[in-house]
Each structure stands twice: as structure tokens, then as C-alpha cells.
C-alpha positions, 0 to 999 in steps of 0.5 A: 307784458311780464311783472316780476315781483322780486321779494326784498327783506330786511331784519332789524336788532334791538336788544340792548342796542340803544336803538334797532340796528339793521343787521340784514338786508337783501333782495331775491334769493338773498331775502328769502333766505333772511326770511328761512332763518327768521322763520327756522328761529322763530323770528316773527315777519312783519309785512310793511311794503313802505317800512320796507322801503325806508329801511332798505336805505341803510347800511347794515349795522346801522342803527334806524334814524330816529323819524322811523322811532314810532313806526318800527317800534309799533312793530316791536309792540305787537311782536312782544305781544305775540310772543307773551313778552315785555320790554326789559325794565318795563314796569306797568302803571 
């Protein structure tokens, strides 16, 4: 028996965008040259197999529907964290 593990990514846009827009997507060696640039732009990679897999479903440019909300923004979340920032127009309590 052979298994082959082929990698899949995707990279996701928020910045001013009402929501996050798909901007890449691909498999194999397509998805590991997404993740040398994320990488080489010190984009943080987040691994979430089933994310993954629902995000996969778009087309690029297409913005997250809104049932993925609370998950992709849980990713958001903790990549501001690592980087020591916080959202524009956040104003703490």
C-alpha cells in the first residue's frame, strides 16, 4: 500500500476588506510555494486540517461566508497576538 500525503494551502486577506477574501489556494507544489512566501513575508501559518477544507471551497477573491466568521477570526486572534498587534480601530474596555 502506498499513501501519499499531498499538502494543500490557502491564504486569506482581511485588511480593509469588509471580510477576509481567499487570495491563494492550491495543492502540491503550488501549496508549498503559498507557504515559501508566507514564510519569506513573515506571514504566520496557521494548521487546521477541517478550516482547510471548507476554505478550499472558494474561489479566489471570494470573500469567507459568514458561518466560517468565529473560526477564521479565532485565527486572526491569535496571529495579532503573536505579532504584538491589534485590530484598527480597536479600543480596549
Amino acid at each position: 500500500m502506498i499513501y501519499k500525503f499531498t499538502r494543500k494551502a490557502i491564504a486569506l486577506e482581511y485588511g480593509a476588506n469588509p471580510a477576509p477574501i481567499l487570495t491563494a489556494k492550491g495543492e502540491g507544489d503550488m501549496a508549498e510555494a503559498i507557504i515559501a512566501e508566507a514564510k519569506k513575508q513573515g506571514v504566520h501559518i496557521a494548521e487546521d486540517p477541517q478550516l482547510l477544507a471548507l476554505l478550499s471551497q472558494l474561489e479566489l477573491e471570494e470573500q469567507i461566508p459568514e458561518n466560517l466568521y468565529v473560526a477564521v477570526a479565532v485565527v486572526l486572534s491569535w496571529v495579532y497576538w503573536l505579532k504584538g498587534l491589534e485590530p484598527e480601530g480597536y479600543k480596549p474596555k
